[in-house]
mmCIF file as gemmi writes it, N, C-alpha and C atoms, coordinates in Angstrom:
data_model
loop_
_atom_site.group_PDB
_atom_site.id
_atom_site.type_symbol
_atom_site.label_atom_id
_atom_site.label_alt_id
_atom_site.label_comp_id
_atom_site.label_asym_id
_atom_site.label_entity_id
_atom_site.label_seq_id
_atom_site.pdbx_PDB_ins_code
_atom_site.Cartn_x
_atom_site.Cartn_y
_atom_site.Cartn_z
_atom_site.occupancy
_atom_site.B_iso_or_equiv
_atom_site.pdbx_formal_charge
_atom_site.auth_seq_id
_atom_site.auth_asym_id
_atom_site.pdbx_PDB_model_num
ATOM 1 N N . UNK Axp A 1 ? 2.854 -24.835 -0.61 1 0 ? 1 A 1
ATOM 2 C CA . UNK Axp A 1 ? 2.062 -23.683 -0.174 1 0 ? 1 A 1
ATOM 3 C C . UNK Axp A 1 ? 2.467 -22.432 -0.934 1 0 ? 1 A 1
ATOM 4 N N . UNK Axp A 2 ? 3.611 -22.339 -1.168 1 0 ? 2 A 1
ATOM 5 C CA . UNK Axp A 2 ? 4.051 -20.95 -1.569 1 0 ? 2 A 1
ATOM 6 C C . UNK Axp A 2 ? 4.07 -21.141 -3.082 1 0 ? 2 A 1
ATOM 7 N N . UNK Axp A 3 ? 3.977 -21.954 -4.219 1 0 ? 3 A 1
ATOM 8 C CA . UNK Axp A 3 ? 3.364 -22.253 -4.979 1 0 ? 3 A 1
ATOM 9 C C . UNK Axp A 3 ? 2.206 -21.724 -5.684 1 0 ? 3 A 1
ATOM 10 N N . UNK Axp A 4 ? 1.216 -22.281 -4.56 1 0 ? 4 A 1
ATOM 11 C CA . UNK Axp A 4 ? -0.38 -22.224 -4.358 1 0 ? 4 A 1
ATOM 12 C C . UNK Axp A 4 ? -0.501 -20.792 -4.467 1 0 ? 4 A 1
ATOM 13 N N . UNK Axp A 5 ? 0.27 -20.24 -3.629 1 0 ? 5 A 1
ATOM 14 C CA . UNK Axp A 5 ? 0.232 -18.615 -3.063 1 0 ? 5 A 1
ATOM 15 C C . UNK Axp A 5 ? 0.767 -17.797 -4.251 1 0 ? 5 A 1
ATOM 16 N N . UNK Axp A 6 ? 1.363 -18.171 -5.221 1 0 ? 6 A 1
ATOM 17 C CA . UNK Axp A 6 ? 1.889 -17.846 -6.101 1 0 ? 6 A 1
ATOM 18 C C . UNK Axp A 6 ? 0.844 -18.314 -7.544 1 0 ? 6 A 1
ATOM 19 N N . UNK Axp A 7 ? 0.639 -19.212 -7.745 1 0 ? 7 A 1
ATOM 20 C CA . UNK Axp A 7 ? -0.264 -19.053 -8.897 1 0 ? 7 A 1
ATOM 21 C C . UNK Axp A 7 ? -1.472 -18.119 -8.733 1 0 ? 7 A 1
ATOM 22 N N . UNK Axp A 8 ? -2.638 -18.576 -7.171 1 0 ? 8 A 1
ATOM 23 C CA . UNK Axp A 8 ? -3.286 -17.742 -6.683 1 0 ? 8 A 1
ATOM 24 C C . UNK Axp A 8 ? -3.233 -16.072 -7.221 1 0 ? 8 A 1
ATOM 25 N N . UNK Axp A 9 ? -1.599 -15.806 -6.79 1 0 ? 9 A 1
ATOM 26 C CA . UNK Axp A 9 ? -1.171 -14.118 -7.006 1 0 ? 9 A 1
ATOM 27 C C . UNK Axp A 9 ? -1.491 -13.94 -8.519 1 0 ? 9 A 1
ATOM 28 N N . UNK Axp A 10 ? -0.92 -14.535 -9.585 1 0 ? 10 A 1
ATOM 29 C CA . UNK Axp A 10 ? -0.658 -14.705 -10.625 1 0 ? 10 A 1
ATOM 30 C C . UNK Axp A 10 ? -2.619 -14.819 -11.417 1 0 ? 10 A 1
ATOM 31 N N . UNK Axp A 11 ? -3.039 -15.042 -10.595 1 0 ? 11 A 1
ATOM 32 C CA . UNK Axp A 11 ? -4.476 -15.22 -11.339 1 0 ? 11 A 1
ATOM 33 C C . UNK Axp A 11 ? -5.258 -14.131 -10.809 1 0 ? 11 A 1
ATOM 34 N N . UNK Axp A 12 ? -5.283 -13.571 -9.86 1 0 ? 12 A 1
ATOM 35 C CA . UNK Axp A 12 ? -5.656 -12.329 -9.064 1 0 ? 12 A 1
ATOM 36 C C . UNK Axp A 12 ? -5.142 -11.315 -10.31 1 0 ? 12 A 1
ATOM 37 N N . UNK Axp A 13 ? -3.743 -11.185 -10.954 1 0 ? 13 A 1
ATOM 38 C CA . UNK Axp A 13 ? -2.805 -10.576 -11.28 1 0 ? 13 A 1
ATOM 39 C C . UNK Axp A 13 ? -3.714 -9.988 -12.133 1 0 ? 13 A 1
ATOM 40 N N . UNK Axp A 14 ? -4.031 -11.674 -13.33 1 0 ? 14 A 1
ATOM 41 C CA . UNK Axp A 14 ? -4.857 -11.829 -14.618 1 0 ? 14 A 1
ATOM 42 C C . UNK Axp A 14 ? -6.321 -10.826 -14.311 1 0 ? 14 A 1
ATOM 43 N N . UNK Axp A 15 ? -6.877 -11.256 -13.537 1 0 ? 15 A 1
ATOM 44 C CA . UNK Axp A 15 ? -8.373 -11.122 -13.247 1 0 ? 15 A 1
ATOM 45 C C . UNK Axp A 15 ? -8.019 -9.168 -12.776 1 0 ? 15 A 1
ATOM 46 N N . UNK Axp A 16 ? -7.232 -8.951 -12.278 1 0 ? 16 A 1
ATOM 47 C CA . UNK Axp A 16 ? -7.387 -7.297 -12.194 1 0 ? 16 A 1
ATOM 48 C C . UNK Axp A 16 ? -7.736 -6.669 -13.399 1 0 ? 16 A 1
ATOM 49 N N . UNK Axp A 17 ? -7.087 -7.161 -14.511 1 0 ? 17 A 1
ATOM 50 C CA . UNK Axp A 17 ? -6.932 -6.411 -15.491 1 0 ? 17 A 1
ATOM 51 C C . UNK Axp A 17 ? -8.246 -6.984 -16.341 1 0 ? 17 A 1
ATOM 52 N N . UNK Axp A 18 ? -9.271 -7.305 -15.488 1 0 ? 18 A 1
ATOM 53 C CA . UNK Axp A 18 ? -10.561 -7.835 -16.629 1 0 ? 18 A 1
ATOM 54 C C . UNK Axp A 18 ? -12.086 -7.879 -15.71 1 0 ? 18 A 1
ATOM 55 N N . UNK Axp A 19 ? -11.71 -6.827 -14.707 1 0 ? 19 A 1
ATOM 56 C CA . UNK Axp A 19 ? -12.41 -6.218 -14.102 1 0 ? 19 A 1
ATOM 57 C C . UNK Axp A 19 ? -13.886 -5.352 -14.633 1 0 ? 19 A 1
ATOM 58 N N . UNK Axp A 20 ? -15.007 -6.102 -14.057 1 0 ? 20 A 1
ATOM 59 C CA . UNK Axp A 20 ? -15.964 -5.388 -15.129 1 0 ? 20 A 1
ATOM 60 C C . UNK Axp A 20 ? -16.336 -3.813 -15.037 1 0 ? 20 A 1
ATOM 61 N N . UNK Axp A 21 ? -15.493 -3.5 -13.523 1 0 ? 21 A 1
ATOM 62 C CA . UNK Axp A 21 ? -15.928 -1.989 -12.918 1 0 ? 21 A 1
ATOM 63 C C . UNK Axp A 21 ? -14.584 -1.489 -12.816 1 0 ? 21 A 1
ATOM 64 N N . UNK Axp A 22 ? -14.392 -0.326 -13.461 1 0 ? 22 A 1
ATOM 65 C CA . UNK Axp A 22 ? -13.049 0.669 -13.025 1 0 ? 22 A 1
ATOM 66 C C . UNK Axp A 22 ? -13.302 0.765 -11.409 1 0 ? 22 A 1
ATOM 67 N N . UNK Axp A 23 ? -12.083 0.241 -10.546 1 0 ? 23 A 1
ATOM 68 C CA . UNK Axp A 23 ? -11.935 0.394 -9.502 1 0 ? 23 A 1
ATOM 69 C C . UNK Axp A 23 ? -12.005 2.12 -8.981 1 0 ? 23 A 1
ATOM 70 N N . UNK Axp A 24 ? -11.631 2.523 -8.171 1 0 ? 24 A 1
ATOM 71 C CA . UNK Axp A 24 ? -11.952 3.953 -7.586 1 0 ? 24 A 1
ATOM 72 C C . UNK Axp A 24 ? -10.364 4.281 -7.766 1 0 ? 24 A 1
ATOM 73 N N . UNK Axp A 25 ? -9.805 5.628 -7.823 1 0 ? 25 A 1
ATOM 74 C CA . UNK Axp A 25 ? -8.244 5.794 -7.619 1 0 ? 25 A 1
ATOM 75 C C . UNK Axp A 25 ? -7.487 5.036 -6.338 1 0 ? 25 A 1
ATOM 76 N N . UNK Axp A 26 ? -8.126 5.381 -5.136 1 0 ? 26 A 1
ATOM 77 C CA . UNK Axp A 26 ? -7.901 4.625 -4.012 1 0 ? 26 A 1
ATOM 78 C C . UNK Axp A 26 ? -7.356 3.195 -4.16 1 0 ? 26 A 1
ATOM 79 N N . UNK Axp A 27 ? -8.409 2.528 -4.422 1 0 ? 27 A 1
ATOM 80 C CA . UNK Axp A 27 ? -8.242 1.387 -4.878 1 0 ? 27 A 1
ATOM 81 C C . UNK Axp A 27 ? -6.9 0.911 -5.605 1 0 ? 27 A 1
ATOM 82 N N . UNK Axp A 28 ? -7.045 1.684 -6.631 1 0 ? 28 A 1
ATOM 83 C CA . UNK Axp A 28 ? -6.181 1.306 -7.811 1 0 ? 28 A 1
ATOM 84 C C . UNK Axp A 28 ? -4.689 1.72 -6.92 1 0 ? 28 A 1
ATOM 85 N N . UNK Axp A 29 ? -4.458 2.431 -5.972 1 0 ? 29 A 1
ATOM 86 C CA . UNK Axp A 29 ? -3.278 2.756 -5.831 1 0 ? 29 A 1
ATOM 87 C C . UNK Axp A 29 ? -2.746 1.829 -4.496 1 0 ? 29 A 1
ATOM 88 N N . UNK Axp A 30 ? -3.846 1.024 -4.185 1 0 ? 30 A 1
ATOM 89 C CA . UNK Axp A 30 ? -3.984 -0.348 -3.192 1 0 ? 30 A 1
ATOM 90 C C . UNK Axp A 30 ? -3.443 -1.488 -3.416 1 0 ? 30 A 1
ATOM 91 N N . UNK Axp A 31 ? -4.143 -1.803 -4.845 1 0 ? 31 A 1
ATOM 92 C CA . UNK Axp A 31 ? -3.903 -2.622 -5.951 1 0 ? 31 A 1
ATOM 93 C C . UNK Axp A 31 ? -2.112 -2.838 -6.064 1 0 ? 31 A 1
ATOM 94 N N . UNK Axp A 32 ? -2.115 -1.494 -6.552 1 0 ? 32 A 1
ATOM 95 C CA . UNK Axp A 32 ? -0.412 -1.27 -7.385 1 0 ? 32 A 1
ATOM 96 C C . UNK Axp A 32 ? 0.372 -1.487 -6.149 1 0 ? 32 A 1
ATOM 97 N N . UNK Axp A 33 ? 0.531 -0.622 -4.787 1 0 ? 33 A 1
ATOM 98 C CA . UNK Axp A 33 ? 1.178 -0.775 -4.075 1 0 ? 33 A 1
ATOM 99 C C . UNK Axp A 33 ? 1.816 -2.625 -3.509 1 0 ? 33 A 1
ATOM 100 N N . UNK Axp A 34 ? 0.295 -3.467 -2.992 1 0 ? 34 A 1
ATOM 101 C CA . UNK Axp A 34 ? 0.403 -4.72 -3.05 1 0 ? 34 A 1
ATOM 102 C C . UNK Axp A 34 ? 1.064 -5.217 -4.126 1 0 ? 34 A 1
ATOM 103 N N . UNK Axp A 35 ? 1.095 -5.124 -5.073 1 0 ? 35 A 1
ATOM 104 C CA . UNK Axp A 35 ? 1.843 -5.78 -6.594 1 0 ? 35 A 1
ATOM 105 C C . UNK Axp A 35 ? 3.087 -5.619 -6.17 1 0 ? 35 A 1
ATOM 106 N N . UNK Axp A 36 ? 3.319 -4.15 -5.747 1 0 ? 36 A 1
ATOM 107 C CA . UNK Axp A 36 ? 4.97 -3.792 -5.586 1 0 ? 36 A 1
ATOM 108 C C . UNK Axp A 36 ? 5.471 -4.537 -4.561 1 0 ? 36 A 1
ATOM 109 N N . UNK Axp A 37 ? 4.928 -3.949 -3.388 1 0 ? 37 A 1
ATOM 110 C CA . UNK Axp A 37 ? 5.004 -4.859 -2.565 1 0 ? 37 A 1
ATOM 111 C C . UNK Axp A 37 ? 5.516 -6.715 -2.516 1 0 ? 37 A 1
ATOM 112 N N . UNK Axp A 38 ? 4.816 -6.922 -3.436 1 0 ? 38 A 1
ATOM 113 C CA . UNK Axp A 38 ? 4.738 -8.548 -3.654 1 0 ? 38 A 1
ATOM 114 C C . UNK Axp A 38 ? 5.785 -8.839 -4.375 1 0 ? 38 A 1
ATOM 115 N N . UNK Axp A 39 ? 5.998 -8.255 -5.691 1 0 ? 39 A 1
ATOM 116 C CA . UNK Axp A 39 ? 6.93 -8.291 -6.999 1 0 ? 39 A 1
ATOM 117 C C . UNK Axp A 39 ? 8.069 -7.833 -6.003 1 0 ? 39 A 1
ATOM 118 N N . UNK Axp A 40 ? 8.646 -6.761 -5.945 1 0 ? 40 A 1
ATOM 119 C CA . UNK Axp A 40 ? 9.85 -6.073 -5.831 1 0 ? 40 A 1
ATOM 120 C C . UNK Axp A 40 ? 10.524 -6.156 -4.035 1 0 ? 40 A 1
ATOM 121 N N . UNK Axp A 41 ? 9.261 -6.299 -3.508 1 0 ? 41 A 1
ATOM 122 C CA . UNK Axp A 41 ? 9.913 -5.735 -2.001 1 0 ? 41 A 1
ATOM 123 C C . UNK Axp A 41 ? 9.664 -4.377 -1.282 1 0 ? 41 A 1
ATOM 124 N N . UNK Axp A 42 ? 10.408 -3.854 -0.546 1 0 ? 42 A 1
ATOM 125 C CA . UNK Axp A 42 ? 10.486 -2.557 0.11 1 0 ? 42 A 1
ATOM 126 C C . UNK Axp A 42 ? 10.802 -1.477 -1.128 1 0 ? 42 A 1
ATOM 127 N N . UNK Axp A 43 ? 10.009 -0.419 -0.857 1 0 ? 43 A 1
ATOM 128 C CA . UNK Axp A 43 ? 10.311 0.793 -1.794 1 0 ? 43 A 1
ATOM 129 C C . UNK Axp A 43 ? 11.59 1.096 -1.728 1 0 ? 43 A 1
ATOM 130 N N . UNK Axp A 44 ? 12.452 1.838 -3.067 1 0 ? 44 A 1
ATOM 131 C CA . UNK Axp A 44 ? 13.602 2.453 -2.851 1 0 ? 44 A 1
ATOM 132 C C . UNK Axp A 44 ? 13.627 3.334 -3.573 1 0 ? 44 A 1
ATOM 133 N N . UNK Axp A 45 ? 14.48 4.2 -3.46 1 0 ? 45 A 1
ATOM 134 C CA . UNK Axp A 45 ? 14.459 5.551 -4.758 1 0 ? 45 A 1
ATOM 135 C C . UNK Axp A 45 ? 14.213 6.581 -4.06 1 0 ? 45 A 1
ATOM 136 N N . UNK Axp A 46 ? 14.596 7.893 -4.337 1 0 ? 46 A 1
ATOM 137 C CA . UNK Axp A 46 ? 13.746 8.78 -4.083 1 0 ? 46 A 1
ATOM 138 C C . UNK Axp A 46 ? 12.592 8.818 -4.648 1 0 ? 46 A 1
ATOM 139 N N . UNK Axp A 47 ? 11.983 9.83 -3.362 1 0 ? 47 A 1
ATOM 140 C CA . UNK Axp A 47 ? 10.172 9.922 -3.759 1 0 ? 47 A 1
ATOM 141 C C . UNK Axp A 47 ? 10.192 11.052 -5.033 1 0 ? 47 A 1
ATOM 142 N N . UNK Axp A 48 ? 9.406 10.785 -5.656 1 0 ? 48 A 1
ATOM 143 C CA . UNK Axp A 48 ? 9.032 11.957 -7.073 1 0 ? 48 A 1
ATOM 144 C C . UNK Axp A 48 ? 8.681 13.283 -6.364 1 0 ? 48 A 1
ATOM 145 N N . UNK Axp A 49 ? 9.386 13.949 -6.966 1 0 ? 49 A 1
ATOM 146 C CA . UNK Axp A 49 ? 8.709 15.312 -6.588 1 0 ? 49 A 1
ATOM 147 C C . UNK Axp A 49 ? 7.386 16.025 -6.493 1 0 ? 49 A 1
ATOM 148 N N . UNK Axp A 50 ? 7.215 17.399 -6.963 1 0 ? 50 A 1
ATOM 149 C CA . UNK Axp A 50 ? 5.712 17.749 -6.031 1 0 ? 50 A 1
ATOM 150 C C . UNK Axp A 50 ? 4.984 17.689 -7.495 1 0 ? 50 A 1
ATOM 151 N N . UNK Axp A 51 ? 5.467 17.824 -8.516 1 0 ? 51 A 1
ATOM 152 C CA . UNK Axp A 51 ? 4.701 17.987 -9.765 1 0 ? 51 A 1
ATOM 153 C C . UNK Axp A 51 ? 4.071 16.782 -10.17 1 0 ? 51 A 1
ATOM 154 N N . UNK Axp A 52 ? 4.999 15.696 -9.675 1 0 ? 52 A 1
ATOM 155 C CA . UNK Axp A 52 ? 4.51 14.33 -10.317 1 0 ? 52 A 1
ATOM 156 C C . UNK Axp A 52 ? 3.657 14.236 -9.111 1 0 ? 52 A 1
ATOM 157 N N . UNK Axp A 53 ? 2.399 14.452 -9.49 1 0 ? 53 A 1
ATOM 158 C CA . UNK Axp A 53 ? 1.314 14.343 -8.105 1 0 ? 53 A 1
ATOM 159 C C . UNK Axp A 53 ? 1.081 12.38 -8.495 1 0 ? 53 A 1
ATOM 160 N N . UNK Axp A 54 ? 0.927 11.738 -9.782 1 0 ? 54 A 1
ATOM 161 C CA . UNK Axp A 54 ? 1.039 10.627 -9.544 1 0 ? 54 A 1
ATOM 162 C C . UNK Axp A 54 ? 1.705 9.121 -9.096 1 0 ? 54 A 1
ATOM 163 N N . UNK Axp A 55 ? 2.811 9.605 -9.558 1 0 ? 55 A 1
ATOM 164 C CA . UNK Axp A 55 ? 4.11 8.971 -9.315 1 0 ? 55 A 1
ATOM 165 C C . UNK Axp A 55 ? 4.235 8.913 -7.536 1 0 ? 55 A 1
ATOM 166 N N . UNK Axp A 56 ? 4.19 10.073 -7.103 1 0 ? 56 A 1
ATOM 167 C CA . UNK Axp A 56 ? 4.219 10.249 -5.705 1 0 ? 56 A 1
ATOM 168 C C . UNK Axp A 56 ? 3.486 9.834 -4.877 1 0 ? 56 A 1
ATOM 169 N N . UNK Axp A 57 ? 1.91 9.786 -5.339 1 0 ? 57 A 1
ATOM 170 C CA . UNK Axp A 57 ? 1.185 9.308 -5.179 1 0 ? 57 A 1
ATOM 171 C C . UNK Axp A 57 ? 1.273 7.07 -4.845 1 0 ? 57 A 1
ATOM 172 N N . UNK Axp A 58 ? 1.853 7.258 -5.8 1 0 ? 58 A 1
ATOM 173 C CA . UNK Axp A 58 ? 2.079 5.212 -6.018 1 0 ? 58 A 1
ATOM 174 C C . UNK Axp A 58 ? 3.277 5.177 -5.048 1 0 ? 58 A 1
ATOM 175 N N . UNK Axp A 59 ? 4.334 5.673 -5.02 1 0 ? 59 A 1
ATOM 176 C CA . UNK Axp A 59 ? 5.35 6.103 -3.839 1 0 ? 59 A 1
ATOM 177 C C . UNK Axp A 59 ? 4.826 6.311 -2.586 1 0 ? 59 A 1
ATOM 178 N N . UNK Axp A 60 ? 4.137 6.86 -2.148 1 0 ? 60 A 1
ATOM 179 C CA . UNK Axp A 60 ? 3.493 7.235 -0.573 1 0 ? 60 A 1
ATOM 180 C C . UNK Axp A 60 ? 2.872 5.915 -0.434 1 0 ? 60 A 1
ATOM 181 N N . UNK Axp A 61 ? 1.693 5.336 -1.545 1 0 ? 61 A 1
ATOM 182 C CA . UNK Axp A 61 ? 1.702 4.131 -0.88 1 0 ? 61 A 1
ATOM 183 C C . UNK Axp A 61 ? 1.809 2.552 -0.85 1 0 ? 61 A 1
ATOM 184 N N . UNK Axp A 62 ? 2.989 2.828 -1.927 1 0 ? 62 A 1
ATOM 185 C CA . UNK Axp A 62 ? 4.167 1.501 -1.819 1 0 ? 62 A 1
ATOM 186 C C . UNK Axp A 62 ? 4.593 1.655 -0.277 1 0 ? 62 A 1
ATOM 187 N N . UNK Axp A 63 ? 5.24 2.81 0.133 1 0 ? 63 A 1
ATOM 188 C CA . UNK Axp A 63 ? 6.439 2.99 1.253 1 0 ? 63 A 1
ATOM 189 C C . UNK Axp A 63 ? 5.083 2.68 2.365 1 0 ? 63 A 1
ATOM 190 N N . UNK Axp A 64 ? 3.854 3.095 2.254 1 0 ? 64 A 1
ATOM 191 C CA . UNK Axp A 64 ? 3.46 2.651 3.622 1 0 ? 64 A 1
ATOM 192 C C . UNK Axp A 64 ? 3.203 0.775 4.264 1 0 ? 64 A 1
ATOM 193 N N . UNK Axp A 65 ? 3.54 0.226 2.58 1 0 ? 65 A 1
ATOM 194 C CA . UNK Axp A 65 ? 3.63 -1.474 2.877 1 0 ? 65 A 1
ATOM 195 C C . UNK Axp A 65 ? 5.318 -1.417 3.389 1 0 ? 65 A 1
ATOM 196 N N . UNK Axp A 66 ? 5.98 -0.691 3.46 1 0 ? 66 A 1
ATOM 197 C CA . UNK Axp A 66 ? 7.442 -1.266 3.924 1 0 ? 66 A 1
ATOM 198 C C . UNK Axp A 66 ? 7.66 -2.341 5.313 1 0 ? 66 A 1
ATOM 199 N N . UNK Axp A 67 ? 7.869 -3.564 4.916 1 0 ? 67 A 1
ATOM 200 C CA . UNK Axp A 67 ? 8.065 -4.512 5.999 1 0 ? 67 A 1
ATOM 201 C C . UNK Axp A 67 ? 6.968 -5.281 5.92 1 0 ? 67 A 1
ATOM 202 N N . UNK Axp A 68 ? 6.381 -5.331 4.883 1 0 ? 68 A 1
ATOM 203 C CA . UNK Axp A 68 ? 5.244 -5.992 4.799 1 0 ? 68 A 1
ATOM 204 C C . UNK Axp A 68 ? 5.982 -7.505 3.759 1 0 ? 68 A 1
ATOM 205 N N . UNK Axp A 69 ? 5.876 -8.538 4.26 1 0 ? 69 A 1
ATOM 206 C CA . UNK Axp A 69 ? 6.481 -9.596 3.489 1 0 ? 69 A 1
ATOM 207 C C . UNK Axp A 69 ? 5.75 -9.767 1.923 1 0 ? 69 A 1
ATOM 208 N N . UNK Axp A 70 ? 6.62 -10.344 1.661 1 0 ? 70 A 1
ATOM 209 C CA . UNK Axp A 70 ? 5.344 -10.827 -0.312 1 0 ? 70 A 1
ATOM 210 C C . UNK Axp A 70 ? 4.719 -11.485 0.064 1 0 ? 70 A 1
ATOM 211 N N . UNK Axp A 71 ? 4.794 -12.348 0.867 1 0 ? 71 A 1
ATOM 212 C CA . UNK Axp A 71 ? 3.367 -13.581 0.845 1 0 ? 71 A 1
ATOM 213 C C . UNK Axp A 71 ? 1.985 -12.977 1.237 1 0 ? 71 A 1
ATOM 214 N N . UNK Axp A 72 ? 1.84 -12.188 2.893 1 0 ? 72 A 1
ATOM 215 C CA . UNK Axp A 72 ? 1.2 -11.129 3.398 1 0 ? 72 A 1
ATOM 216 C C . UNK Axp A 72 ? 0.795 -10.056 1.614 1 0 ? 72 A 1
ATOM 217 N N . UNK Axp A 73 ? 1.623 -9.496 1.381 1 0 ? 73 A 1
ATOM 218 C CA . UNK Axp A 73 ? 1.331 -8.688 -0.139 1 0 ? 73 A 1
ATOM 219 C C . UNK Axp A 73 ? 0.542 -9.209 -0.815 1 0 ? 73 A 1
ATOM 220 N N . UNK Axp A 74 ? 0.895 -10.716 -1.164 1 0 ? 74 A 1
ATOM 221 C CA . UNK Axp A 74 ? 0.057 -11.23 -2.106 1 0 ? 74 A 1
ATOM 222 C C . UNK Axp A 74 ? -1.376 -11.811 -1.351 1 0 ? 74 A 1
ATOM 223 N N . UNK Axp A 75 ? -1.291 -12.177 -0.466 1 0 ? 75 A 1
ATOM 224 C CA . UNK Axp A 75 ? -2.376 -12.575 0.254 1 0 ? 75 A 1
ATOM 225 C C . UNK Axp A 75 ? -3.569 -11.279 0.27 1 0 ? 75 A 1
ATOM 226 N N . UNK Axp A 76 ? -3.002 -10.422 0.184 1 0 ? 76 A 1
ATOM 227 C CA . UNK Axp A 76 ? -4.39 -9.213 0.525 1 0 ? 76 A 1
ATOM 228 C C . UNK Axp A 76 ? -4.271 -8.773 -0.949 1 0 ? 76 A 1
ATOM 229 N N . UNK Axp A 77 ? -3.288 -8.972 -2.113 1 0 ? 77 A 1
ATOM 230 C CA . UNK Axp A 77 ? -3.898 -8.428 -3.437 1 0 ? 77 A 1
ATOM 231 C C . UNK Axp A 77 ? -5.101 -9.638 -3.767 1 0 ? 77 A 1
ATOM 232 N N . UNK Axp A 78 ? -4.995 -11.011 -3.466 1 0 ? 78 A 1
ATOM 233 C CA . UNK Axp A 78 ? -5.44 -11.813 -4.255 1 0 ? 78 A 1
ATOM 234 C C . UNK Axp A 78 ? -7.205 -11.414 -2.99 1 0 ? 78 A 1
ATOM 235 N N . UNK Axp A 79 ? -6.922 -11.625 -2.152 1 0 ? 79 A 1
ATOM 236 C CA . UNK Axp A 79 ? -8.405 -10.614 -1.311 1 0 ? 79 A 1
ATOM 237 C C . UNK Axp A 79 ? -8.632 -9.406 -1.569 1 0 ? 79 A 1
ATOM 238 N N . UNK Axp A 80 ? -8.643 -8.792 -1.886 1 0 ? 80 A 1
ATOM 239 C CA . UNK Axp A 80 ? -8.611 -7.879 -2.664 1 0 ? 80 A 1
ATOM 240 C C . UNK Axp A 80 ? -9.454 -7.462 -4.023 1 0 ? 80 A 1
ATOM 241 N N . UNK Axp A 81 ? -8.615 -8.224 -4.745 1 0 ? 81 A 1
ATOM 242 C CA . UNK Axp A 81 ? -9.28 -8.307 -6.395 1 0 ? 81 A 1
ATOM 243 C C . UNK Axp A 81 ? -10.611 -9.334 -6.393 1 0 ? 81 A 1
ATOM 244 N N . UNK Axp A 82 ? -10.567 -9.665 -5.353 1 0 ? 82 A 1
ATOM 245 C CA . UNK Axp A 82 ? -11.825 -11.249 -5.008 1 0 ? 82 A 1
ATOM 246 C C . UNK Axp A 82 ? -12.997 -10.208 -4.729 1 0 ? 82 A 1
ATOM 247 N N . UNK Axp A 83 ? -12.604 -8.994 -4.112 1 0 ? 83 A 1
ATOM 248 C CA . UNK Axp A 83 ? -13.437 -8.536 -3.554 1 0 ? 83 A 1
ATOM 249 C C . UNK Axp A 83 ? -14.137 -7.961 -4.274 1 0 ? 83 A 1
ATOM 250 N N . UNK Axp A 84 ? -13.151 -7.187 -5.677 1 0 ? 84 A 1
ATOM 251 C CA . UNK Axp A 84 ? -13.931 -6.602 -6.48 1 0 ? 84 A 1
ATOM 252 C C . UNK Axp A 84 ? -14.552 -7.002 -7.758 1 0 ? 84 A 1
ATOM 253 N N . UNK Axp A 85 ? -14.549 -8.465 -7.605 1 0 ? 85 A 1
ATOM 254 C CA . UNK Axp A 85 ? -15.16 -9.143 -8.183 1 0 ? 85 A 1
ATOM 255 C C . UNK Axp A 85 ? -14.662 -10.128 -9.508 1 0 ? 85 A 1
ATOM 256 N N . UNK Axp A 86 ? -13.338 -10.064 -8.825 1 0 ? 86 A 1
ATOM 257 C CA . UNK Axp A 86 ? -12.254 -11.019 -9.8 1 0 ? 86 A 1
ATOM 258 C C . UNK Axp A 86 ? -12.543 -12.293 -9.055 1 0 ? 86 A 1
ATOM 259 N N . UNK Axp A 87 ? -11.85 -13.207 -10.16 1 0 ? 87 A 1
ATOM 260 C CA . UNK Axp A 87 ? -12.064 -14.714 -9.662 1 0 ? 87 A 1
ATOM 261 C C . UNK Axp A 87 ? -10.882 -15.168 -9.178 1 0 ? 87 A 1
């Protein structure tokens, strides 16, 4: 199963990046967070300061997946990218 759940992630991964529509910023910072989420785990670091409005931005919402397992992570990136019309 976790395999499955793992190539699955891994082809979701592929298919983001060959997307025929630029996702919305929202999106995209949905996207990234789940990845982190999935890849790395719980956020750590300090948050970027006020200038890096983007950085902080991907920070606010990595940290709001905190406690969110990878499988759960990967399960809603790979729904997700399905949705927007990845395979």
């Amino acid at each position: 199963m976790a395999n499955d759940l793992q190539s699955k992630f891994e082809a979701a991964v592929a298919a983001s990046k060959t997307l025929k529509q630029r996702p919305d910023n929202e999106t995209l910072l949905k996207l990234y967070s789940l990845y982190k989420q999935a890849t790395d785990g719980d956020v750590s670091g300090k948050r970027p300061g006020m200038l890096d409005m983007v950085g902080r931005a991907k920070y606010d919402a990595w940290t709001a997946l905190q406690g969110t397992s990878a499988d759960a992570a990967m399960k809603e990136y790979v729904a997700l990218v399905k949705k927007l019309g990845g395979k």
